[in-house]
Every structure is written in structure tokens, then in C-alpha cells.
C-alpha positions as CSV (number, residue, x, y, z in Angstrom):
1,X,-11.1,-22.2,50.9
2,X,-9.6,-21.9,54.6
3,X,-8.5,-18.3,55.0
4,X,-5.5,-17.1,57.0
5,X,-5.2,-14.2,58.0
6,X,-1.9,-12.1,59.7
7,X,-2.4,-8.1,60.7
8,X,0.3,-5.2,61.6
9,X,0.8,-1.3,62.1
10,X,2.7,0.2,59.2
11,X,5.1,3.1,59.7
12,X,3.9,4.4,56.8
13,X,1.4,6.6,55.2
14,X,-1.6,4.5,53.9
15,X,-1.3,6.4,50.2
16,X,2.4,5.1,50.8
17,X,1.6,1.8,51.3
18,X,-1.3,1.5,48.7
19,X,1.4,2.4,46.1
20,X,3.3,-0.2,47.0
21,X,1.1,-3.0,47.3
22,X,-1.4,-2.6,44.4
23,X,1.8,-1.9,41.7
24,X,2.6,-5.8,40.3
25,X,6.1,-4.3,39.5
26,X,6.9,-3.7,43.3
27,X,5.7,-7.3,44.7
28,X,9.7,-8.2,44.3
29,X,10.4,-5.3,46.9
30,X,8.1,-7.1,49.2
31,X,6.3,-10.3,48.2
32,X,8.2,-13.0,49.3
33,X,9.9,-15.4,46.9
34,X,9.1,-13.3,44.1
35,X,12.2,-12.8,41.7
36,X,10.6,-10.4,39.0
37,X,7.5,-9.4,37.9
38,X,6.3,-9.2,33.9
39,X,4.0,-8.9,31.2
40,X,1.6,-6.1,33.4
41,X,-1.4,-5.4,31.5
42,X,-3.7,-3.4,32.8
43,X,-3.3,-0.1,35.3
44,X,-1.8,-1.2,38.4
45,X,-4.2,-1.9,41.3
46,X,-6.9,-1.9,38.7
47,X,-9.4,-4.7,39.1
48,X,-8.8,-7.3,35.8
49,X,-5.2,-6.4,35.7
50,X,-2.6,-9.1,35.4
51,X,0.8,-9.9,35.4
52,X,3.0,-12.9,36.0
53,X,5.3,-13.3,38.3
54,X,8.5,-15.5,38.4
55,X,8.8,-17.3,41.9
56,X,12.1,-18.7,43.0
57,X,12.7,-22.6,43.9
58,X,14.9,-23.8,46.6
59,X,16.8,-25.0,43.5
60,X,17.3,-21.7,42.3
61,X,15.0,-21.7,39.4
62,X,12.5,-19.9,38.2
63,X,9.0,-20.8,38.5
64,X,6.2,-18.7,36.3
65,X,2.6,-17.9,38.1
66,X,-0.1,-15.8,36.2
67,X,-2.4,-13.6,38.4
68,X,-5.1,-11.5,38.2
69,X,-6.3,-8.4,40.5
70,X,-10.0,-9.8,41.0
71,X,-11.4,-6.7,43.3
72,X,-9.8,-3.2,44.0
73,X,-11.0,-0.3,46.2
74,X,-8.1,2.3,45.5
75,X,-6.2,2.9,48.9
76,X,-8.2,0.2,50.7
77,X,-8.5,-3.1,49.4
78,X,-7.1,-5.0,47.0
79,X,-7.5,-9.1,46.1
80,X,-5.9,-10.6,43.7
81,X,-6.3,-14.7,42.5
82,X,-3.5,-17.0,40.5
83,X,-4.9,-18.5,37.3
84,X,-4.3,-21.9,37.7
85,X,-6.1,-23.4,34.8
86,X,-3.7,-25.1,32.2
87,X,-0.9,-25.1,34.5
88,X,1.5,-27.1,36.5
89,X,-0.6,-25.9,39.6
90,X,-3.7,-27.5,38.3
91,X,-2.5,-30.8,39.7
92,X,-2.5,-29.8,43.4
93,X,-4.4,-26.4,43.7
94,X,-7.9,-25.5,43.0
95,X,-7.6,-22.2,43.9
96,X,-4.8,-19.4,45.6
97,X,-5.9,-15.5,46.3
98,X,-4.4,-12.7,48.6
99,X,-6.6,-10.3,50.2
100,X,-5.0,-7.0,51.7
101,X,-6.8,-4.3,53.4
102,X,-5.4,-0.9,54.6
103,X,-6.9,1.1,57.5
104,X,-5.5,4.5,57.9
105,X,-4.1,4.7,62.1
106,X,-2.8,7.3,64.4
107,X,1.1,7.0,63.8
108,X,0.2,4.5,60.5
109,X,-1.4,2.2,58.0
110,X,-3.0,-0.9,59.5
111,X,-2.1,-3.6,56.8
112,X,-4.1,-6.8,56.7
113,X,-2.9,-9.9,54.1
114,X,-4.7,-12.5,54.4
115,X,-4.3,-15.9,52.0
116,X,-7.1,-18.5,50.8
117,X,-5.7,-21.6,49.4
118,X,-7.8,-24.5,48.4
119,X,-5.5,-27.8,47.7
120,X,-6.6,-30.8,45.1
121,X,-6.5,-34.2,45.5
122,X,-3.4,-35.7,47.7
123,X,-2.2,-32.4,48.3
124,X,-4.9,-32.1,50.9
125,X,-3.1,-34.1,53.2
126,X,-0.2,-31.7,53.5
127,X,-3.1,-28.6,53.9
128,X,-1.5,-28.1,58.0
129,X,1.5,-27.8,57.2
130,X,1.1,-25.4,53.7
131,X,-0.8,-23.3,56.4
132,X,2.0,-23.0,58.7
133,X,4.2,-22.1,55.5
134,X,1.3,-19.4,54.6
135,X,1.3,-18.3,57.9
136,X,5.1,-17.7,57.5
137,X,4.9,-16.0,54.0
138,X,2.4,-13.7,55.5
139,X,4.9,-12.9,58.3
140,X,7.6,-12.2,55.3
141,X,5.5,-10.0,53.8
142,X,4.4,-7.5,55.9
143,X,8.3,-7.4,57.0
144,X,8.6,-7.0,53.2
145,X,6.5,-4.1,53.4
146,X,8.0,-2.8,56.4
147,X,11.7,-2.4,54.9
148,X,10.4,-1.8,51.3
149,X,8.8,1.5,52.7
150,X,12.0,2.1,55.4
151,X,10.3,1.1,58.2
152,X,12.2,-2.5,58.9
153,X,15.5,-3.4,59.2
């Protein structure tokens, strides 16, 4: 899967930060497009945990993804993969997982968020542009993370 990758300093202490980013309840603080988050099981930044979130449309609807945390190193790294088998996604994704990595720095946390998407069939031929748009979402995010912790505007 072609990995994208976007980095940035955190005002924020890295215990901060890790609370936010491995709890499924807080990725509508920060995550973009994420309305609300449901049906956590598991201990949050726990590796096998899960929890679906519901994304919002440009139509204003609300579109249900399962994920799963697949790795977890408490206060440093955390992945986490959608389960796309048996879902709408099936028919143009094989695969979608976020990586983020904390480094503790002088006056911050370095946060790295880094995407892997792998596109099926057709879909491929869109895969520049959906990286541009990942690029983007990345960008959201760690702006997400930056007001979410009252660091941002």
C-alpha cells in the first residue's frame, strides 16, 4: 500500500497528546469528517480494540466504518486499520490504516500520521488524486489535534 506521510511539533505534552489520539471517543475532536464515534470495545489505545465511527458525506449523511487498533506502544505509537470485509468499501478498497507516532521535543510532542490506502479495481485510476485528498486529511488532522489540545485556532 503507498504510504503518506505528514509530520508537525505539538504544543503539547506527549502524555497529552497520547490521550487524545489513542481514545476512539475523542477522534470527533480531531479526526477529520468524523461525526461520532460508537460501540468501543476494548480499552482505548489497546491493540484489538474497536469501535465504529460515523463519517459525514458531502450530503450530510452519515456513513458507518468499523476499525480496529492493530498495534499499540502506549505513549508512542499507535496503528489502527478499517475492516472492510463485507462492506460497501469492499468494492473500491482493499485495505485503509493510520499510523501515528509521538516523539517527546523540547517545547512539544512531535506527532507523525501517516495513511496507507490500497484502492481495488477502477478505483485505481483515481489513486493521485485520493492521495492529494489524504494528504489534505492528514493536514486536517494534526490541525485537529492542535485546537483539540488548545494549541490551534
Amino acid at each position: 500500500m503507498p504510504r503518506l506521510t505528514r509530520k508537525r511539533e505539538i504544543p503539547a505534552e506527549p502524555a497529552e497528546v497520547w490521550r487524545l489520539v489513542s481514545d476512539p471517543y475523542s477522534l470527533p475532536r480531531w479526526w477529520p469528517r468524523v461525526l461520532r464515534v460508537e460501540n468501543v470495545e476494548g480499552e482505548p489505545g489497546s491493540e484489538n480494540s474497536q469501535w465504529t465511527s460515523v463519517l459525514g458525506t458531502a450530503e450530510g449523511r452519515g456513513v458507518r466504518a468499523d476499525f480496529r487498533c492493530r498495534e499499540s506502544v502506549a505513549g508512542q505509537h499507535l496503528a489502527w486499520e478499517q475492516m472492510i470485509e463485507g462492506t460497501p468499501f469492499e468494492r473500491h478498497m482493499l485495505g485503509y490504516a493510520v499510523d501515528v507516532r509521538l516523539s517527546g521535543e523540547d517545547e512539544g510532542t512531535g506527532v507523525a500520521l501517516s495513511v496507507e490506502q490500497s484502492l481495488r479495481g477502477l478505483s485505481r485510476l483515481g489513486s493521485l488524486m485520493m492521495r492529494r485528498g489524504q494528504g489534505a486529511l492528514l493536514d486536517e488532522a494534526l490541525d485537529g489535534i492542535e485546537r483539540a489540545l488548545g494549541g490551534g485556532e
